[in-house]
C-alpha positions in Angstrom: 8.1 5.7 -40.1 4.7 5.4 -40.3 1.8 5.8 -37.4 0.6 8.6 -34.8 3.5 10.3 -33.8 2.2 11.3 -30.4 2.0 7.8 -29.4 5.0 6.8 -31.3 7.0 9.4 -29.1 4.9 8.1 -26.3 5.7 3.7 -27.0 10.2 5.3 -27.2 9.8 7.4 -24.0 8.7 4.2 -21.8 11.2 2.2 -23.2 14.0 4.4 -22.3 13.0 6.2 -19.6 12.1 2.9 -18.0 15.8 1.2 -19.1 18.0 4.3 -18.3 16.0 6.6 -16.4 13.8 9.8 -17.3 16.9 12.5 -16.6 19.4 10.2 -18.6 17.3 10.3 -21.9 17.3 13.3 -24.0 14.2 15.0 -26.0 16.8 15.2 -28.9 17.3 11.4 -28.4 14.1 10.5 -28.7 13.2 12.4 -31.6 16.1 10.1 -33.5 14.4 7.2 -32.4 11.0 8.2 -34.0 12.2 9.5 -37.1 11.2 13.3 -36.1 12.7 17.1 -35.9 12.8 17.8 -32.1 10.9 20.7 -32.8 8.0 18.2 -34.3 8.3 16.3 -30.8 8.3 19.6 -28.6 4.7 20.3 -31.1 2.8 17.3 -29.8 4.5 17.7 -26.0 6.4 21.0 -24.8 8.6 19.9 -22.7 9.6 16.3 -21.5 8.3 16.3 -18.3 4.4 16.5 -20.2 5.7 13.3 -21.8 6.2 11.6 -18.4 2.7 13.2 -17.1 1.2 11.8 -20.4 2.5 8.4 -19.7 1.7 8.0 -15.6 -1.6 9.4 -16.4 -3.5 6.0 -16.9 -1.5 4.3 -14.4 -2.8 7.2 -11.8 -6.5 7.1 -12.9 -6.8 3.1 -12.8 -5.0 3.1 -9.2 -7.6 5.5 -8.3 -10.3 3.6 -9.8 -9.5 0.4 -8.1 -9.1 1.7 -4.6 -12.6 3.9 -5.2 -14.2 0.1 -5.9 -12.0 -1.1 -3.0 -13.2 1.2 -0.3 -17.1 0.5 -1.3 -16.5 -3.0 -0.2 -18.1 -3.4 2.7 -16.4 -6.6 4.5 -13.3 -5.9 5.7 -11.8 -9.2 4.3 -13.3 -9.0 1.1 -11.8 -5.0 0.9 -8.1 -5.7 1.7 -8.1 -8.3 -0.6 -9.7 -5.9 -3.6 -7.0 -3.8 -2.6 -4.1 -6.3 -2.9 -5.3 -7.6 -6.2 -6.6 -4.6 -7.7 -3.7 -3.0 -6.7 -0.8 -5.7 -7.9 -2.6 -6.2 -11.4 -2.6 -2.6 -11.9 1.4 -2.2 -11.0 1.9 -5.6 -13.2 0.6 -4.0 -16.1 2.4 -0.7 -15.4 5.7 -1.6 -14.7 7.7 0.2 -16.8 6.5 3.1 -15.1 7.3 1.6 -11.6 11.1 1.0 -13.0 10.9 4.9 -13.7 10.0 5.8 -10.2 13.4 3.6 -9.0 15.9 4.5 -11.3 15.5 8.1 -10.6 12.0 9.2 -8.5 10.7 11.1 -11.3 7.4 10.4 -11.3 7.6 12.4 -7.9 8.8 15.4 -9.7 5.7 17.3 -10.4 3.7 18.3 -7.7 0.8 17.2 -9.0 1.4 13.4 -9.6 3.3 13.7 -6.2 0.1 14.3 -4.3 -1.6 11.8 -6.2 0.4 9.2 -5.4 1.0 10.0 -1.7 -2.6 10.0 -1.9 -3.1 6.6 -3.2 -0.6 5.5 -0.6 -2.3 6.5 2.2 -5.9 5.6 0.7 -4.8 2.1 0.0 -3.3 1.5 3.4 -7.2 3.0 4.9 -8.2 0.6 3.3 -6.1 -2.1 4.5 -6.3 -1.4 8.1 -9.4 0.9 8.4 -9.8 3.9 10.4 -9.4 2.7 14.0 -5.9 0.9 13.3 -2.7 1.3 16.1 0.9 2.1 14.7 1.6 -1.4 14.4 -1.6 -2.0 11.9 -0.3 1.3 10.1 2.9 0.2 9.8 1.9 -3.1 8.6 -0.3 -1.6 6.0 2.6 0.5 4.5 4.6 -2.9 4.5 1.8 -4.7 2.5 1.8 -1.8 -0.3 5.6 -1.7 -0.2 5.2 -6.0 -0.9 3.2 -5.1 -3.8 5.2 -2.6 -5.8 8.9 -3.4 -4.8 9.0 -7.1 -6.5 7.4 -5.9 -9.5 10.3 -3.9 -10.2 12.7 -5.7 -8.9 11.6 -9.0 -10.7 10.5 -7.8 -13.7 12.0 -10.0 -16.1 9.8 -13.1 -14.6 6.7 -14.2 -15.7 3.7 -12.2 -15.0 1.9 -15.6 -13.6 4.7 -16.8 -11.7 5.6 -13.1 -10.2 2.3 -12.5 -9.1 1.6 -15.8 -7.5 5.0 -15.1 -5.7 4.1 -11.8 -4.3 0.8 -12.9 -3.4 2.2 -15.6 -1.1 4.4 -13.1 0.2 1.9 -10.8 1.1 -0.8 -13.0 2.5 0.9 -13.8 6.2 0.9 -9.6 6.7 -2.2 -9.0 5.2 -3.5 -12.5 7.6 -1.9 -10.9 10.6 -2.9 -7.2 10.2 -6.9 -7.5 10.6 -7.3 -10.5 12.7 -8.7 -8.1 15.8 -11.1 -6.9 12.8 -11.8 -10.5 11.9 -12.5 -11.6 15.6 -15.0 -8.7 16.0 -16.7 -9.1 13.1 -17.1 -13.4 13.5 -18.5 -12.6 16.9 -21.0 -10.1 15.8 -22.2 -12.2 13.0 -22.8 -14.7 15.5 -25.0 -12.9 18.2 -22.2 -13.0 20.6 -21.6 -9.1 20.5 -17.6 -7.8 21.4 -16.0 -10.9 21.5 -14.7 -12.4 24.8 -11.0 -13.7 23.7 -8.0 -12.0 22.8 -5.5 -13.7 20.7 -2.1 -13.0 21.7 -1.3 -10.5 19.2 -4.3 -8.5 20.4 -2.9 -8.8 23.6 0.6 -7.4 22.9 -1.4 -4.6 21.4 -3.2 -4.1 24.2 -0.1 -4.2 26.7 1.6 -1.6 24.1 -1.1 0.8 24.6 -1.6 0.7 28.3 2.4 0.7 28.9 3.9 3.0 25.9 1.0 4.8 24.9 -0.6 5.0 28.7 -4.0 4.4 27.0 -7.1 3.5 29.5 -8.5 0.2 29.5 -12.5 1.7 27.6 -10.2 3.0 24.7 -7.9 -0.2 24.6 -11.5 -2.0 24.7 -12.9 0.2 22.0 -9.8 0.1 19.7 -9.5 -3.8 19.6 -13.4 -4.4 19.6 -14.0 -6.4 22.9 -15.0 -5.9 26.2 -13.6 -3.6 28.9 -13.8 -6.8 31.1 -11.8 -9.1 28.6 -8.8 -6.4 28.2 -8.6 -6.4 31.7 -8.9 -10.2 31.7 -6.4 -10.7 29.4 -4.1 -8.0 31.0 -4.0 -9.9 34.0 -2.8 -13.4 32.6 -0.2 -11.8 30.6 3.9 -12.1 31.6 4.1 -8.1 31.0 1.1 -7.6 33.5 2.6 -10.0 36.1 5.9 -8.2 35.4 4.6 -4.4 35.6 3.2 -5.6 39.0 6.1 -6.9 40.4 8.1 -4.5 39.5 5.4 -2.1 41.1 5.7 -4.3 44.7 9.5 -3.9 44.8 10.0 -0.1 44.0 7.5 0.6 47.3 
């Protein structure tokens, strides 16, 4: 068998580690399958968890690389969507590796690549939501990532094209609904209008979860949603849950 034997042993680990799992194949397998001793495969990599660091190792530093590009991005639009598509072309090219990660979390195993890719977790979801995001932005943000990589393992066998057209559309109504408070404040300062005066109704749940649940002030609800003081307290005042909070006020006195 002819060729480098390094990335011969390289080409047979993705292939089976990504059909049966990393645990399930052994180093003695895949020596067989490339025409070596195992001692000859334990020359070029000691043991076979170097061969799965080996083989994540371009998938980390591109991840990286496209969310350090991402976050330079000035306009919040144009960054979320550097993330989503920096992000899903990445994972399309890499997933073989993904299917690793589900059959048995093994890419997890080593501490190392484990902090890396919490890290990219939590860097690409930053950069989804920015730094003054509620719960309900975080959460969405950790929905968009898991929209990304989940349905390129799980419909791997579709055509690149069609798969990523189809997680695209999936992905656009969270990513649409996740920075529209971000959106409105940014429209109204490119206009000359400064905070903008209207909340849409999702900012307005927001705002009625963080009076109520989170017993936030109306200056930080302000602040956190990017309008005025006297809008949130506007908006609070047309809103069922405000009428309800006051009636339910009148008839415990």
């Amino acid at each position: 068998m002819t060729g480098d034997p390094r990335a011969r042993i390289l080409r047979l680990s993705l292939e089976l580690f990504a059909e049966r799992g990393f645990h399930a194949v052994s180093v003695r397998e895949l020596a067989e399958g490339v025409g070596l001793t195992k001692t000859a495969v334990l020359y070029h990599f000691p043991s076979k968890a170097e061969i799965l660091a080996a083989l994540v190792e371009p998938l980390l530093e591109q991840t990286e690389a496209v969310l350090a590009a991402a976050h330079a991005v000035t306009d919040p639009q144009a960054r979320r969507w550097a993330v989503v598509h920096g992000l899903l072309d990445t994972w399309l090219e890499h997933s073989a590796l993904l299917r690793i990660q589900m059959h048995d979390q093994a890419l997890s195993a080593a501490d190392d690549t484990y902090r890396r890719l919490r890290d990219i977790a939590l860097s690409a979801q930053r950069a989804l939501v920015g730094p003054a995001a509620d719960l309900v932005d975080e959460v969405r943000a950790a929905q968009i990532y898991a929209a990304l990589s989940d349905p390129v393992v799980l419909f791997a066998d579709r055509p690149v094209d069609q798969l990523r057209a189809a997680i695209l559309e999936g992905v656009r109504p969270l990513l649409d609904s996740t920075l529209a408070p971000v959106d409105a404040e940014r429209s109204a300062r490119a206009s000359g209008r400064g905070r903008p005066g209207v909340m849409d109704a999702r900012m307005v749940e927001s705002a009625e979860r963080m009076r109520d649940t989170e017993g936030r002030g109306v200056e930080e609800i302000a602040a956190r949603l990017g309008v005025s003081r006297a809008t949130v307290y506007r908006h609070l005042r047309r809103s069922p849950a405000a009428s309800s909070h006051k009636y339910n006020n009148e008839t415990d006195r």
